[in-house]
C-alpha positions as CSV (number, residue, x, y, z in Angstrom):
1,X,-11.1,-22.9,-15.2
2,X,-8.6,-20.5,-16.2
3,X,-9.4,-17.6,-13.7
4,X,-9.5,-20.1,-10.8
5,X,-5.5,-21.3,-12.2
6,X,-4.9,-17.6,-11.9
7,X,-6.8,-17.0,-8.2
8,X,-4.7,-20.2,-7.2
9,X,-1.3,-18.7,-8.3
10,X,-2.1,-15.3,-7.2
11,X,-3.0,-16.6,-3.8
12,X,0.4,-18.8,-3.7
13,X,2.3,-15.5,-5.2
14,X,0.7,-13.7,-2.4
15,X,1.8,-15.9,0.5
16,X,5.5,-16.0,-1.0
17,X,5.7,-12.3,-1.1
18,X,4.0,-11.7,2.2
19,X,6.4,-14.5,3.6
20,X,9.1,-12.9,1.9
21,X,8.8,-9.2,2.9
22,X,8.3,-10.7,6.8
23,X,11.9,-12.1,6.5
24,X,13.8,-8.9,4.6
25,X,12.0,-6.5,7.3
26,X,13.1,-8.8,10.3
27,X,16.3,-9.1,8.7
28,X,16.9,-5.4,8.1
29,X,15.4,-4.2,11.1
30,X,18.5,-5.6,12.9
31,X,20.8,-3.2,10.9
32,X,21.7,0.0,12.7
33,X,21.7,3.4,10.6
34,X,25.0,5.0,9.8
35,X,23.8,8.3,10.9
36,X,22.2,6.3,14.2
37,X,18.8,8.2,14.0
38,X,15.1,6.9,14.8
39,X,12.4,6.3,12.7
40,X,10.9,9.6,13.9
41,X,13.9,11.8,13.5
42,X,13.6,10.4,9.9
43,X,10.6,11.3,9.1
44,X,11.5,14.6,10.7
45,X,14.1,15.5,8.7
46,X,12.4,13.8,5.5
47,X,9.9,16.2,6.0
48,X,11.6,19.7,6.9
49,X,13.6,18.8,3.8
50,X,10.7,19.1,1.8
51,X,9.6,22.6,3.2
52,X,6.6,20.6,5.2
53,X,6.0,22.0,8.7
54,X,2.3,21.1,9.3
55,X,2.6,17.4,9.0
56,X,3.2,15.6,13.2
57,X,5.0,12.6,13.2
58,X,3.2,10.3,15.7
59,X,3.5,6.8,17.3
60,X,0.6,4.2,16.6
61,X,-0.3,0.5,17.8
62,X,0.5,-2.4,15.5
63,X,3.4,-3.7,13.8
64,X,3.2,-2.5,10.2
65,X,0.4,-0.3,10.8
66,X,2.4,2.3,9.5
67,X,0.2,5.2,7.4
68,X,0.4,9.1,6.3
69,X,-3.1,10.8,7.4
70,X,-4.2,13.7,5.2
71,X,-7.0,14.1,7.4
72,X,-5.1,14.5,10.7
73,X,-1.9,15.7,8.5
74,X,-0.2,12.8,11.0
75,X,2.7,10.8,9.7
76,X,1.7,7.8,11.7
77,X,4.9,5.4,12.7
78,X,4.5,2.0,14.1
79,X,6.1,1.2,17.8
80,X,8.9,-1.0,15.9
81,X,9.6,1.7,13.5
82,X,9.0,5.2,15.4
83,X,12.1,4.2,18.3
84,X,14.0,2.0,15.8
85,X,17.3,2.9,14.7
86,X,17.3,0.5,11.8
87,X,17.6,0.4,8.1
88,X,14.0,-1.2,7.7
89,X,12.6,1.7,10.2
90,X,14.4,4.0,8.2
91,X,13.0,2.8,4.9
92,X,9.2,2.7,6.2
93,X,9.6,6.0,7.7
94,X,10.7,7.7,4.5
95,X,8.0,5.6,2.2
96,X,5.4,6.8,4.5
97,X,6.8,11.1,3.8
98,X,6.6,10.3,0.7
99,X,3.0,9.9,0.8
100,X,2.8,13.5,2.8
101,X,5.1,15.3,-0.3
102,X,2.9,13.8,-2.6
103,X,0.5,15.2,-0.9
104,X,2.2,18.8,-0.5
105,X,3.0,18.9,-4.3
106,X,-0.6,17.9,-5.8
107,X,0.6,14.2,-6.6
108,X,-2.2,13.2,-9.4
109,X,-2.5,9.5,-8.6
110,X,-2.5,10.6,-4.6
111,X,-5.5,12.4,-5.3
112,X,-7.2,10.4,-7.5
113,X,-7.0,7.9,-4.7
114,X,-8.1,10.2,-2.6
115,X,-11.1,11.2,-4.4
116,X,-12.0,7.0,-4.7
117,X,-11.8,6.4,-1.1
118,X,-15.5,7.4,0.1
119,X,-17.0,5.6,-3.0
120,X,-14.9,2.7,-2.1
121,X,-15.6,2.7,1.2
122,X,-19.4,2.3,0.8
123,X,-18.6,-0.3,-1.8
124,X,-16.6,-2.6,0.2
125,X,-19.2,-2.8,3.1
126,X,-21.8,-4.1,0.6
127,X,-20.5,-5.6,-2.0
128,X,-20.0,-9.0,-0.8
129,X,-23.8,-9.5,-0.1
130,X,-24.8,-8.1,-3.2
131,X,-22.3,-10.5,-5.1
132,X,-23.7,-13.5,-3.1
133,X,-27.1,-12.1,-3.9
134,X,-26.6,-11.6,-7.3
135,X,-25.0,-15.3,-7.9
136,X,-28.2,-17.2,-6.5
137,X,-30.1,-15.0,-8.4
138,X,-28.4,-14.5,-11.8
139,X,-30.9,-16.6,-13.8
140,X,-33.7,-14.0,-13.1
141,X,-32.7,-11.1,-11.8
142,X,-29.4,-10.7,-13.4
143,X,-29.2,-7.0,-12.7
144,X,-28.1,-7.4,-9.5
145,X,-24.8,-9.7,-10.0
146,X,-23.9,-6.7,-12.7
147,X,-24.5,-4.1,-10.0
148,X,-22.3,-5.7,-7.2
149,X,-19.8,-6.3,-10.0
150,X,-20.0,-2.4,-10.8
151,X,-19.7,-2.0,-7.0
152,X,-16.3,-4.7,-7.3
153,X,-14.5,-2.9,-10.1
154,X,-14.5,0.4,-8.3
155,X,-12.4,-1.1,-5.7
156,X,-10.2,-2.5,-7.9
157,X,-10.1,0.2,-9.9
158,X,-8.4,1.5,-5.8
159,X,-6.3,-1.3,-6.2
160,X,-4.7,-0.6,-9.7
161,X,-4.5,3.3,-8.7
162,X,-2.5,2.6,-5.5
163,X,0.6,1.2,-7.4
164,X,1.8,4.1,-8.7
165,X,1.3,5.7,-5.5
166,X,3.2,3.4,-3.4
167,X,5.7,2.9,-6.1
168,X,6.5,6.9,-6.3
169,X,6.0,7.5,-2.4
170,X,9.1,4.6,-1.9
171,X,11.3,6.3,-5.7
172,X,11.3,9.2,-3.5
173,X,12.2,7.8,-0.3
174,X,14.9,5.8,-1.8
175,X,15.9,9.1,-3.1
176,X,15.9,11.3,-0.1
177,X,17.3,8.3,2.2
178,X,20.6,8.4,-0.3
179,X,21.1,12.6,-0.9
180,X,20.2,13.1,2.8
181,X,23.2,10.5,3.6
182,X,21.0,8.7,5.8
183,X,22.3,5.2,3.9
184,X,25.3,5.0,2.2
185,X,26.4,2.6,-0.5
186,X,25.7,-0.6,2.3
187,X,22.2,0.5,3.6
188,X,20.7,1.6,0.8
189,X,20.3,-1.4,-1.1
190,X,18.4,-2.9,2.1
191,X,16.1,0.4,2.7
192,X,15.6,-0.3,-1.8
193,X,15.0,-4.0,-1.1
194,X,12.6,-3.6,2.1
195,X,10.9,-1.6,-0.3
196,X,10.7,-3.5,-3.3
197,X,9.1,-6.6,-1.6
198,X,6.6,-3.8,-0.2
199,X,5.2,-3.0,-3.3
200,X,5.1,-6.5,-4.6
201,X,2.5,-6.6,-2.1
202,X,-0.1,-3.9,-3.9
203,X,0.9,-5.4,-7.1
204,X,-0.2,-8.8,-6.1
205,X,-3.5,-7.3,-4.5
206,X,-4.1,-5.5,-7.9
207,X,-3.6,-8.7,-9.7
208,X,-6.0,-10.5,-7.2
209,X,-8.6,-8.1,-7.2
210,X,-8.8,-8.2,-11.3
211,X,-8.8,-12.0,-11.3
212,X,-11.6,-12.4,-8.9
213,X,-13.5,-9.1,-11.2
214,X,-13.0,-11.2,-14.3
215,X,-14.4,-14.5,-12.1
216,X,-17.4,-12.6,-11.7
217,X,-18.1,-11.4,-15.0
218,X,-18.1,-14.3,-16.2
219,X,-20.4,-16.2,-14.5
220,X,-23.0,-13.2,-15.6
221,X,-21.9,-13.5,-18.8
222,X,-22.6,-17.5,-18.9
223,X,-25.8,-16.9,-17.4
């Protein structure tokens, strides 16, 4: 009874936040940039500051879809954010460098991540069926429900890693935004708070995916 009141308030908590961060980044998206500049010439400038030269800054479909590529070594902007001249496209831009100097300088958690994502890929295709599986058949073959929660922790265990990367990647935009003098003392509490309610949402994902693990372990554990 207890995990479900915490799956109930994680899924309100989750709905506030998401409803939240909708309103600062329409808000702040209607703020123009001192300096005037684009999303891309952001990330430009975010990046040549930070001795990168191999890393493209690219457009992409989507609102939000925003995303730094080690594969392609792509800085990948969203259509709202890439042409934007805004505070929020300023912010996202920067957040999204961040990721690629982690990346340049050998960022631990970055590559921890990194090194999770094939395992958690394979896991997250599967593990619904097994945990289906293994809750009709926990009374007598109980080894299953235990593997597809083995299979469940590894992608929390993604979820709990990815704070500290999204929480550094936006320390050091917020950082870079204000010594670059691409906000000044007005802006840069908007770019911080565009930010903050961004990470709330990878803390409440965390949160989620360790309620629903403990859910899980304890049906196998009462049967």
């Amino acid at each position: 009874m207890n995990i479900w009141i915490i799956m109930i308030l994680v899924m309100i908590a989750s709905y506030i936040i998401q409803a939240t961060l909708q309103s600062r980044f329409n808000k702040y998206s209607k703020i123009g940039l001192p300096s005037g500049m684009s999303g891309k010439e952001v990330a430009e400038k975010m990046l040549r500051d930070n001795g990168i030269y191999n890393v493209k800054v690219i457009p992409v479909n989507g609102m939000l879809t925003d995303h730094f590529n080690p594969q392609t070594m792509t800085v990948n902007l969203s259509e709202s954010v890439y042409s934007s001249r805004s505070v929020a496209a300023a912010a996202v831009a920067a957040h999204e460098c961040g990721h690629a100097v982690q990346h340049a300088k050998g960022y631990a958690p970055l590559k921890l991540r990194s090194a999770l994502v094939p395992v958690v890929s394979f896991a997250s295709n599967i593990v619904t069926w097994i945990l289906l599986l293994g809750v009709i058949l926990v009374q007598t073959f109980p080894a299953v429900l235990w593997f597809g929660i083995a299979l469940f922790a590894m992608t929390t265990l993604f979820s709990i890693v990815t704070l500290p990367v999204e929480i550094n990647a936006s320390q050091r935009a917020i950082a870079w935004l204000s010594n670059a003098g691409i906000t000044n003392y007005e802006t840069e509490p908007m770019a911080k708070d565009a930010l903050k309610w961004a990470a709330y949402t990878y803390v409440i994902a965390a949160l989620g995916s360790l309620a629903t693990l403990f859910y899980y372990i304890g049906i196998a554990r009462r049967d």
